[in-house]
N, C-alpha and C positions, 0 to 999 in steps of 0.2 A: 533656450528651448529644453523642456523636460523628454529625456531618455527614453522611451519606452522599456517597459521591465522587461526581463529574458526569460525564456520557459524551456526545461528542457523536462519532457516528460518521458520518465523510464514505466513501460508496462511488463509484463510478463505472469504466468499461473501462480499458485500459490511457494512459497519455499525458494521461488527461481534465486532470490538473492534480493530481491526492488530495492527493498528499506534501506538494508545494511549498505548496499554498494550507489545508492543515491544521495546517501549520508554523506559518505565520504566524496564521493562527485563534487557535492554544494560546499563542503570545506575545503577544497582543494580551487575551488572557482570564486570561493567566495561569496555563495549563493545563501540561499536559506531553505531547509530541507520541508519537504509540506507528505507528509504519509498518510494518502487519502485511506485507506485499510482503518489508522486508526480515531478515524470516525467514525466508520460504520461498527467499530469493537465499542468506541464510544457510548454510542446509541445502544447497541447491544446492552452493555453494564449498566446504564441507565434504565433501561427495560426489565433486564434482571431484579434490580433492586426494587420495581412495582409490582413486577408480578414473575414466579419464578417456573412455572409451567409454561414453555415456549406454546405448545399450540393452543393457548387462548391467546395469543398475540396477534393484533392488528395494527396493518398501517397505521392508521390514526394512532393509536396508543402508543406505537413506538416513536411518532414525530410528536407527539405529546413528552412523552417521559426523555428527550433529549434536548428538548427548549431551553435546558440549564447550559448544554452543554454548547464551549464557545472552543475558536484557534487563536493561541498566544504565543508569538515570537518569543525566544529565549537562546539568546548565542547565534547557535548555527542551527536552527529546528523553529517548527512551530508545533506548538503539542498541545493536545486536547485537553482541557480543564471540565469538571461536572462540577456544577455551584461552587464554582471558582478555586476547587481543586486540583493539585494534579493526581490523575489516576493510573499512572502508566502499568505499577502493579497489577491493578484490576483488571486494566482489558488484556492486557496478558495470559490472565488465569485461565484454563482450562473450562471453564463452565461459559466463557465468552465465547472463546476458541470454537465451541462445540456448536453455537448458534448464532454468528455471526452473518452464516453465508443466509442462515433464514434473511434476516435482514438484508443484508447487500442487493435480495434480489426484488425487494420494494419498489416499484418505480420511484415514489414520491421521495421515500429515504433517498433514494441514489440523486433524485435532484436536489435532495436540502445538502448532500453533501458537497456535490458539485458547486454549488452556489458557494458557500463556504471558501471551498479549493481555493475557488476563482477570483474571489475578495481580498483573501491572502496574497494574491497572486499582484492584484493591483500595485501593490506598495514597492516589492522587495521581486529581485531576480532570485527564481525560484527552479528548486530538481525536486518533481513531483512526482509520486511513483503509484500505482495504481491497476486495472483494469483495464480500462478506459479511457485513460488521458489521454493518450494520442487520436483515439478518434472521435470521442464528446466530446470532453471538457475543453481542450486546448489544440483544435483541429490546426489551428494557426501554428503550434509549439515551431520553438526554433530549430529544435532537435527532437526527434522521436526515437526513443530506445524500444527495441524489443527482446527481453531478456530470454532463454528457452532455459532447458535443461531434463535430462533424463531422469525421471519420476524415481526411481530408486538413488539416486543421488540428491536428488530433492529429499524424499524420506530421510536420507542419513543426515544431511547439514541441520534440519528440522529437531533429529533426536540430538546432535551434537550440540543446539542452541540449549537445548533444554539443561545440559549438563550430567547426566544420569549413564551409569554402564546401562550399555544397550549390548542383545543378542539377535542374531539372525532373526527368530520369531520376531523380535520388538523391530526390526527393518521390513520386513516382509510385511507385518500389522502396518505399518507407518506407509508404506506404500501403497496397500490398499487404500490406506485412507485419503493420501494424496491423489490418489487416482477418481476415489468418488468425488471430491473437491473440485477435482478438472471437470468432470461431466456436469456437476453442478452449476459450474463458473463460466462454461464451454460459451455460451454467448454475447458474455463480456467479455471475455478473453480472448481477443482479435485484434492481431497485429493492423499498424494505419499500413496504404498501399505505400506509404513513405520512409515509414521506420526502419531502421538499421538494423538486424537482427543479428541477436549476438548469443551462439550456444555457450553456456557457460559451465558444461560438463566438465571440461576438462580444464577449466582456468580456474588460477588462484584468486581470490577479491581482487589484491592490487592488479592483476592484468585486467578484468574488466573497468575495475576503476580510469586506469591508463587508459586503456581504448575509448571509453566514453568524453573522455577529458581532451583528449587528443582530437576525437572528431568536433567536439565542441568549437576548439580554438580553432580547429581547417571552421569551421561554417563560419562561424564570427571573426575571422582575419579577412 
């Protein structure tokens, strides 16, 4: 008898930590990490590169200009390729970053990506970090993480990712801007009535990591 795959889906705002601390979740479980974000950054650079004024962008155009784009397992990740490259520089870049959430908030995008998730999901026991996971994509999830964290701490980990000396102005700006990102994001970004909620203000990665790992093993023992 074939296994059923495992889902542990981490949600939380922008900055909370998703990626990075579900990365290491699915290497420490043995999982394979699925970061639903960078499909919709995906779809995004794909868009960019047909057309670079965001507001002539339509649905339609943007699930057109992303039909290249596929998810391929590699180690402990699955990562987005555009005509069968990887682009992870790209959707990174700043000019992604800045119109990504346009996208995100697509109905149809948000279901080509889900679909996607979810296909991935079939094969391989997966830590899928996102939005939404816990209450669309994977309402069944074995586990549901809800990450939080205080938006000025979010701003600082965000400039810290980036690598660059940051000043007070550049944290205060970065907070702002994380703050308009919540109000924008404010309707997918709901915790399930199931999900574990874990502020992550004051913890290091490895204790979040521990804690999700830990509850894992309690639900699957």
């Amino acid at each position: 008898m074939i296994r059923p795959t495992s889902v542990i889906a981490i949600d939380g705002p922008a900055a909370s930590g998703k990626s990075s601390t579900a990365q290491l979740v699915a290497e420490k479980l043995g999982f394979l990490h699925i970061d639903s974000g960078s499909l919709y950054r995906a779809a995004t650079a794909a868009m960019l590169r047909a057309e670079k004024d965001a507001s002539k962008w339509t649905e339609a155009a943007v699930l057109n200009a992303a039909r290249p784009v596929e998810l391929r397992a590699a180690r402990t990740s699955f990562y987005p390729l555009l005509d069968g490259r990887a682009i992870e520089e790209e959707i990174r870049g700043p000019d992604v970053t800045r119109n990504v959430s346009r996208v995100a908030q697509m109905p149809r995008v948000r279901t080509w990506v889900n679909d996607k998730v979810r296909d991935a999901a079939r094969s391989s026991d997966v830590v899928v970090d996102g939005r939404d996971m816990g209450t669309v994509v994977f309402p069944d999830a074995d586990l549901k993480i809800f990450l939080v964290a205080d938006s000025r701490e979010r701003a600082a980990r965000r400039l810290r990712q980036r690598g660059t000396p940051t000043s007070e102005q550049m944290l205060d700006d970065e907070t702002i801007r994380i703050n308009e990102r919540d109000a924008r994001d404010a309707r997918q970004t709901v915790p399930a009535a199931d999900a574990v909620v874990i502020d992550t203000t004051g913890l290091t990665q490895q204790d979040q990591v521990e804690q999700i790992v830990s509850l894992s093993k309690t639900r699957s023992g």
